[in-house]
KEKE-939998 format. One record per residue (C-alpha): residue number from 1; residue in one letter; z, x, y. Coordinates in Angstrom, 3 decimals. Example, Ala and Ser with C-alpha at 12.3 -4.5 7.8 and 13.67 -1.06 7.14 Angstrom:
2
r num=1 residu=a c3=7.800 c1=12.300 c2=-4.500
r num=2 residu=s c3=7.140 c1=13.670 c2=-1.060
END
This chain:
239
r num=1 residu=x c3=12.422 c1=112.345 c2=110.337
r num=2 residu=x c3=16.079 c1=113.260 c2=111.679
r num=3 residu=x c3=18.989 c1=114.969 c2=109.818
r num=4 residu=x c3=19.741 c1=112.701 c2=107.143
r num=5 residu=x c3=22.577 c1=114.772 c2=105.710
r num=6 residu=x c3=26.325 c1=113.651 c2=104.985
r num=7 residu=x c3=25.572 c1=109.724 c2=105.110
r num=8 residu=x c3=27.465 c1=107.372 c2=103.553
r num=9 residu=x c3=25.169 c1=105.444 c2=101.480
r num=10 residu=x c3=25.329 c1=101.721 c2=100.519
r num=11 residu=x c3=23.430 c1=100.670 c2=97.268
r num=12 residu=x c3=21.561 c1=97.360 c2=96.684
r num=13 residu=x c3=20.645 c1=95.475 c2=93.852
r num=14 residu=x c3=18.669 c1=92.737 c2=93.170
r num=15 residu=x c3=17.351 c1=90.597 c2=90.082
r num=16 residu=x c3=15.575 c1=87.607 c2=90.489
r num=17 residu=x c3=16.467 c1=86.714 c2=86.860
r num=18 residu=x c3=19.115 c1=87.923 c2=85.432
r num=19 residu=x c3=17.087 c1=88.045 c2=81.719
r num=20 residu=x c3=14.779 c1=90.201 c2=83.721
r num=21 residu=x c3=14.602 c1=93.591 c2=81.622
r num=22 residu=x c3=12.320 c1=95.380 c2=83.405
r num=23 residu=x c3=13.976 c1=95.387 c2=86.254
r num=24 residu=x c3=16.999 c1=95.774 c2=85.027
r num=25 residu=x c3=20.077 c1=96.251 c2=87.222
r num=26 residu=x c3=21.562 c1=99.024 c2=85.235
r num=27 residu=x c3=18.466 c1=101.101 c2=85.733
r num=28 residu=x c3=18.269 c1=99.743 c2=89.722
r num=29 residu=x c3=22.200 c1=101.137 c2=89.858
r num=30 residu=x c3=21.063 c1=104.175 c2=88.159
r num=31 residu=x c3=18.199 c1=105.292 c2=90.053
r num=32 residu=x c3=19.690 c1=104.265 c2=93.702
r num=33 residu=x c3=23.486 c1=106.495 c2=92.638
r num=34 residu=x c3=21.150 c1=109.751 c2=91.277
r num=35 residu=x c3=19.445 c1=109.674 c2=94.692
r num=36 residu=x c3=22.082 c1=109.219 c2=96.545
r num=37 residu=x c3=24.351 c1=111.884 c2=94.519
r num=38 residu=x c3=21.139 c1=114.243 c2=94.773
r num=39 residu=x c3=21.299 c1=113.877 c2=98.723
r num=40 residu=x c3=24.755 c1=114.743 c2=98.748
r num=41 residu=x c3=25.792 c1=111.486 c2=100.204
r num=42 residu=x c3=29.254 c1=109.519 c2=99.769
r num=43 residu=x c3=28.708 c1=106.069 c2=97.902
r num=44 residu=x c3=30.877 c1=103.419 c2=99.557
r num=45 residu=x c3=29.985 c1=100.242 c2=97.789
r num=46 residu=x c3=27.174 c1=98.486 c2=95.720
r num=47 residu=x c3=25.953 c1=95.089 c2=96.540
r num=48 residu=x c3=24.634 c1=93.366 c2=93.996
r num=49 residu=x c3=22.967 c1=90.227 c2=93.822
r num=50 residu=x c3=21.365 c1=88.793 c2=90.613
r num=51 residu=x c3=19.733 c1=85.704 c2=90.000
r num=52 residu=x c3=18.721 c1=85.864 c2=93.541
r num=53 residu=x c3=15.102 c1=85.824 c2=94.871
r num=54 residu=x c3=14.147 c1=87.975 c2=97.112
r num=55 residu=x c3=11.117 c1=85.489 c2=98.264
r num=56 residu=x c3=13.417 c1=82.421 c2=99.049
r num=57 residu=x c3=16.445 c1=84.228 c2=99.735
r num=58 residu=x c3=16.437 c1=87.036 c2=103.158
r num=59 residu=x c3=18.402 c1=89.866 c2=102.970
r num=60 residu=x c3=21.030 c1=88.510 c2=104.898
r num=61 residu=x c3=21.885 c1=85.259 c2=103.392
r num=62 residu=x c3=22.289 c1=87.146 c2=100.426
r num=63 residu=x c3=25.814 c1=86.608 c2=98.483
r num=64 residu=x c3=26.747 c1=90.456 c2=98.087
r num=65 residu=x c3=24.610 c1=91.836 c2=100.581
r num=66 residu=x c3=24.719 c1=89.453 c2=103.076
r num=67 residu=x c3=28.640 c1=90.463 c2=104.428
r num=68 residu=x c3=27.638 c1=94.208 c2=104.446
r num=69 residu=x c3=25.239 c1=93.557 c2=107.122
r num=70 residu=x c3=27.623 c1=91.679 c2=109.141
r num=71 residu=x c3=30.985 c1=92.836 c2=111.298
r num=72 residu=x c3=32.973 c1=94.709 c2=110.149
r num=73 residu=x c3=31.291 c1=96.106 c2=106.788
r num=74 residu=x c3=27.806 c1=97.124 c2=108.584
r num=75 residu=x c3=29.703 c1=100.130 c2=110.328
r num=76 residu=x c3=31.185 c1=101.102 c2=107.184
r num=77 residu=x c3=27.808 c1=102.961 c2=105.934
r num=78 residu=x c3=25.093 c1=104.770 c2=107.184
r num=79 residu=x c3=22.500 c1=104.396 c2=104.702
r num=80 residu=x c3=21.153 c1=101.295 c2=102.618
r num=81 residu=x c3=19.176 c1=102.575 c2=99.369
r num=82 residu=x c3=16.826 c1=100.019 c2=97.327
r num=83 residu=x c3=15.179 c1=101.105 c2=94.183
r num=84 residu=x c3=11.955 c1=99.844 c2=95.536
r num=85 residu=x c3=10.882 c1=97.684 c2=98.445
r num=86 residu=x c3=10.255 c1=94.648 c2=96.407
r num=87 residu=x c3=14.361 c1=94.603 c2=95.654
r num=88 residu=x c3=14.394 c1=94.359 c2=99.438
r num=89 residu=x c3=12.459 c1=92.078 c2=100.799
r num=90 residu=x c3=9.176 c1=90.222 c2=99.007
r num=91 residu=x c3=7.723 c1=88.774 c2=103.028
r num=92 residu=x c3=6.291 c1=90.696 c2=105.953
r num=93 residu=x c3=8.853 c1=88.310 c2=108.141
r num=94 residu=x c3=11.801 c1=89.594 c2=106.116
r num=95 residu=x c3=11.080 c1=93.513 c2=106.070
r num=96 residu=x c3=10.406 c1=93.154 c2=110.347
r num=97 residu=x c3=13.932 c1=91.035 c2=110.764
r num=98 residu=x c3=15.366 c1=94.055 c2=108.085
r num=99 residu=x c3=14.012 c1=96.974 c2=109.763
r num=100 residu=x c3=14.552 c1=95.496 c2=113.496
r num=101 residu=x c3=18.531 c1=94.944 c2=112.658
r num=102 residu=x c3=18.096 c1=98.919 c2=111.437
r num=103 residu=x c3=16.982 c1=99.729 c2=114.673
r num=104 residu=x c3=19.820 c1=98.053 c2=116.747
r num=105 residu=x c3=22.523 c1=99.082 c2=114.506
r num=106 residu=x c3=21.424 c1=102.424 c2=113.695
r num=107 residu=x c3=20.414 c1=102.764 c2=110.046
r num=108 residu=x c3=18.743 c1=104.507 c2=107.582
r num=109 residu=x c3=16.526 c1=102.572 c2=104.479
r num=110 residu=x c3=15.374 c1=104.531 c2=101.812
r num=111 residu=x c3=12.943 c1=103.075 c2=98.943
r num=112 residu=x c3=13.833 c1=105.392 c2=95.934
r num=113 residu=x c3=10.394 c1=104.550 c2=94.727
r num=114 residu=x c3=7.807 c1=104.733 c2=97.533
r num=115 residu=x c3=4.786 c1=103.319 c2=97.895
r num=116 residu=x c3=2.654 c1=102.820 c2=94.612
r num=117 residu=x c3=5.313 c1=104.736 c2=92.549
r num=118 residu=x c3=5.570 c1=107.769 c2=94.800
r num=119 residu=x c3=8.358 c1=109.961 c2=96.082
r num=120 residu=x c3=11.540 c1=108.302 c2=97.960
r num=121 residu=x c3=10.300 c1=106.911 c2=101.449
r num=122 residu=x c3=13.730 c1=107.417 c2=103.963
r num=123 residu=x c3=13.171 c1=105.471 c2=106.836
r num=124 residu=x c3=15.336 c1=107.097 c2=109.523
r num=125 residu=x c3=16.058 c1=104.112 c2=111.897
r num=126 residu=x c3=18.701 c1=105.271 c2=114.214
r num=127 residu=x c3=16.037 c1=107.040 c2=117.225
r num=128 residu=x c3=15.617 c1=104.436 c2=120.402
r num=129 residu=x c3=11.888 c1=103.793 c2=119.498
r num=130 residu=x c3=10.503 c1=103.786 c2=115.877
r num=131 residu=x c3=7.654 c1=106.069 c2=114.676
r num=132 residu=x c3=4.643 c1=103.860 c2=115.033
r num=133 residu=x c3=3.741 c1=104.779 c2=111.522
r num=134 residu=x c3=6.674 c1=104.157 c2=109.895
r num=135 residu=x c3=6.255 c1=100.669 c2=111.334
r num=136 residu=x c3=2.966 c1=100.877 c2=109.627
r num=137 residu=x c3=3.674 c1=101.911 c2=106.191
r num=138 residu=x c3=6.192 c1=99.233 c2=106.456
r num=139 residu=x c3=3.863 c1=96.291 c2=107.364
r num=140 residu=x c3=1.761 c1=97.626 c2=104.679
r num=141 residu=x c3=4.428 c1=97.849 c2=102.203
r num=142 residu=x c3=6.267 c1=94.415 c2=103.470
r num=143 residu=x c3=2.061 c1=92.772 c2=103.004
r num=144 residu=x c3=1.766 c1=94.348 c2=99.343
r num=145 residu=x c3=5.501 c1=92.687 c2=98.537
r num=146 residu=x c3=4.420 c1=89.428 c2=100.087
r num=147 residu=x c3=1.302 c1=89.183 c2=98.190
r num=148 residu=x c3=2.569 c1=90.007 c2=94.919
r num=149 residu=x c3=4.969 c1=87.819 c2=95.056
r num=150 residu=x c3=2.884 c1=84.767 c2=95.635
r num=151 residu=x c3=0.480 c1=86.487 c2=92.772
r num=152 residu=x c3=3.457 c1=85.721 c2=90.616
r num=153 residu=x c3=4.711 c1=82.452 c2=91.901
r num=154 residu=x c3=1.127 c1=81.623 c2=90.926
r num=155 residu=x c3=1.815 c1=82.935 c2=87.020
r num=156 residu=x c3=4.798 c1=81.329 c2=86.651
r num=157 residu=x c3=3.825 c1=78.070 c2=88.268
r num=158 residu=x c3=0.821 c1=78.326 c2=85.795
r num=159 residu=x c3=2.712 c1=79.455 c2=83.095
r num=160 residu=x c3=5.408 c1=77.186 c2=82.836
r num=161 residu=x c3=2.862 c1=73.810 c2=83.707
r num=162 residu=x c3=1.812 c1=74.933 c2=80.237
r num=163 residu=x c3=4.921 c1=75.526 c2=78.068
r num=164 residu=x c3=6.758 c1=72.720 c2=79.187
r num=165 residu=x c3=5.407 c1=69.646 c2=77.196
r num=166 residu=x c3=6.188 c1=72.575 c2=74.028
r num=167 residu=x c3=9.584 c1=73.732 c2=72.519
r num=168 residu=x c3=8.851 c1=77.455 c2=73.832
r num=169 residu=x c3=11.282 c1=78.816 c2=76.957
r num=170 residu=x c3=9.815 c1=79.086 c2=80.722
r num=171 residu=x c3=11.875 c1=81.309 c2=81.614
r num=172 residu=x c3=15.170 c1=82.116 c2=83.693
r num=173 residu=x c3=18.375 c1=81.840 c2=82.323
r num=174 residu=x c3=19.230 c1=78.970 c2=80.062
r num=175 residu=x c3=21.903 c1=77.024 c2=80.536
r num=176 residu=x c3=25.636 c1=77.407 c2=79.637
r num=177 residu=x c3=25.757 c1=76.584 c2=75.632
r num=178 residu=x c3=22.264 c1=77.620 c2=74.934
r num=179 residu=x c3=20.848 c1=81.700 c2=74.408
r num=180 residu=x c3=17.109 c1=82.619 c2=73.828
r num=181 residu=x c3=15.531 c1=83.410 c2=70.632
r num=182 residu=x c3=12.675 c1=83.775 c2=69.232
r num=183 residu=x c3=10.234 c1=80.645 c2=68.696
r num=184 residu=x c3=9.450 c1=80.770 c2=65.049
r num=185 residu=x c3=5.496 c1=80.647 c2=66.034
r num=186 residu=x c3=4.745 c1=82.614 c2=69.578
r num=187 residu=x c3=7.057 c1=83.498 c2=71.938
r num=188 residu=x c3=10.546 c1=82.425 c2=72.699
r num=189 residu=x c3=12.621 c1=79.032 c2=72.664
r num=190 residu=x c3=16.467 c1=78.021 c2=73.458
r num=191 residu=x c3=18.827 c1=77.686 c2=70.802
r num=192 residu=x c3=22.520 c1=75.973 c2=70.850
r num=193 residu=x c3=25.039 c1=79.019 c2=71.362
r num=194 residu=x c3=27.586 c1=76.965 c2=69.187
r num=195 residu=x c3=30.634 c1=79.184 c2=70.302
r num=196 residu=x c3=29.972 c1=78.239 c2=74.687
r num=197 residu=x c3=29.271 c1=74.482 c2=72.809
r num=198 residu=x c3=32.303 c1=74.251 c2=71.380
r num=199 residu=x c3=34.053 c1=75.639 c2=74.658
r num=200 residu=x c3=32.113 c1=72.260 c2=76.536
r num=201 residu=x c3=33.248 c1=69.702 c2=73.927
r num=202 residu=x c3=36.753 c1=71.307 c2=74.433
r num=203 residu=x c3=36.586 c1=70.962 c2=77.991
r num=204 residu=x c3=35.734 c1=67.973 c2=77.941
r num=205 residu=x c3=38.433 c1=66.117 c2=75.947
r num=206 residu=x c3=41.355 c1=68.174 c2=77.829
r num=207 residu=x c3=39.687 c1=66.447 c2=80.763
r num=208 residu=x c3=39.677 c1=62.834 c2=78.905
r num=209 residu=x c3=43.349 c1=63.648 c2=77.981
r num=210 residu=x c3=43.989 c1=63.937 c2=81.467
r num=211 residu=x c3=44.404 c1=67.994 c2=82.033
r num=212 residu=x c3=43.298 c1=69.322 c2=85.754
r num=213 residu=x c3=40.119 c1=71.477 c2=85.768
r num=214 residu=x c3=42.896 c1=74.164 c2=87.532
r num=215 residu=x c3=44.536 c1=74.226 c2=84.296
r num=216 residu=x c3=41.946 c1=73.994 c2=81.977
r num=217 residu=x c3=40.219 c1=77.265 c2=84.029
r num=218 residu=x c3=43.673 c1=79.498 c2=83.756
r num=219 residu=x c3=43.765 c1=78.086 c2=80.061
r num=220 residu=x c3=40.121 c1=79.629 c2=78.956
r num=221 residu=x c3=40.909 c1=82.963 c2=81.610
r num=222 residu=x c3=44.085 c1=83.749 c2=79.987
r num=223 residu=x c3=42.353 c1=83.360 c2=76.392
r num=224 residu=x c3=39.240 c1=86.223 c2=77.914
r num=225 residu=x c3=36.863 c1=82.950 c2=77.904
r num=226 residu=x c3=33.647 c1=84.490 c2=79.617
r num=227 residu=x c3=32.051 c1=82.832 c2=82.837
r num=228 residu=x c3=28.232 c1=81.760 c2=82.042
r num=229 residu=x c3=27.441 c1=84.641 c2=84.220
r num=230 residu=x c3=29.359 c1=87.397 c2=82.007
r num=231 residu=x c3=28.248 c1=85.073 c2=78.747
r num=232 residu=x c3=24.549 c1=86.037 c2=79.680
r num=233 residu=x c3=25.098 c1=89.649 c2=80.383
r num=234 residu=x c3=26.677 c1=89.908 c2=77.074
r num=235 residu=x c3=24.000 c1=88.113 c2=75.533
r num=236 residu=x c3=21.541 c1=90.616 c2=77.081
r num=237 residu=x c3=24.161 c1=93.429 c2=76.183
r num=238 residu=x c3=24.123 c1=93.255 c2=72.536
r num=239 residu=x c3=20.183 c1=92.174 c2=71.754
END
């Protein structure tokens, strides 16, 4: 492994859900800065992307990550730091295309949590030619993503052919004007969130009375009206 010293280090994060606790992005931004800070390397952004899968959606097509692998941000960093491997990529296809663009533009990837809970993995990707087994702890690694995620496509497939003919959530976000709560027997179910309801019935007559949607958005921004997004991560903020 070369010198990875004085880097400038790019943090990702990625939820697939953004009511996802246990993968929280707080503790993903926690865990990538404290290993970056540890290594004595100079933070330059964070990309985060949330409500994004990692099995549908490659690293580049990604909303936040996407433009920092593209001219001109990719030369502003040295160094991209996951949490883990599965906030990377979740398909062998993905982690080659990730690791190949690495190579050409001279990069380092570093899992914070290696394989199977283990120490960081750094994957120093700027030599000509790549350590034959780094590229085979990462087909290995890129295999074990790939096959649990269609392990859990398979749950929640399963699980949600079941709870939908019931009142009890699936899963995911719900929509804007509804929060989680507990289901009074097992498990969860959606309730109205009267407050983002009224905020829809409001909306809605301004529009009948003729006001612009431009108008109606700077009306609820200057009032601190959240955005569904910021509405959830409230939600999830004061639980």
């Amino acid at each position: 492994m070369g010198n990875v010293s004085g880097l400038r280090a790019l943090l990702a994060v990625r939820l697939s859900n953004l009511t996802d606790e246990t993968t929280s992005p707080d503790r993903q931004r926690a865990v990538t800065l404290e290993h970056a800070k540890r290594q004595t390397w100079e933070v330059i952004g964070t990309a985060e992307d949330l409500d994004v899968s990692a099995s549908t959606v490659p690293p580049f097509d990604r909303p936040q990550l996407g433009p920092w692998l593209r001219e001109p941000q990719c030369h502003d960093w040295d160094a991209l730091v996951f949490w883990r491997a599965d906030r990377a990529v979740r398909s062998m296809t993905d982690m080659f295309a990730l690791t190949r663009w690495a190579q050409e533009h001279r990069k380092v990837i570093v899992f914070v949590s290696g394989p199977f809970g283990g120490d960081p993995l750094t994957l120093d990707l700027r030599q000509d030619r790549a350590d034959p087994h780094v590229n085979l702890i990462l087909a290995i690694i890129a295999f074990a993503a790939e096959v649990e995620s269609q392990a859990i496509k398979e749950r929640v497939n399963g699980a949600r052919a079941f709870l939908l003919p019931t009142d009890r959530w699936v899963g995911g976000a719900p929509g804007y004007g509804y929060v989680i709560a507990a289901h009074p027997v097992r498990g969860k179910t959606i309730v109205r969130d009267e407050h983002a309801a009224e905020v829809i019935r409001e909306i809605a007559q301004r529009l009948c009375d003729g006001e612009t949607p431009t108008a109606i958005v700077q009306r609820l921004n200057t009032r601190g009206e959240l955005t569904y997004r910021d509405r959830i991560r409230a939600w999830r903020a004061g639980r």
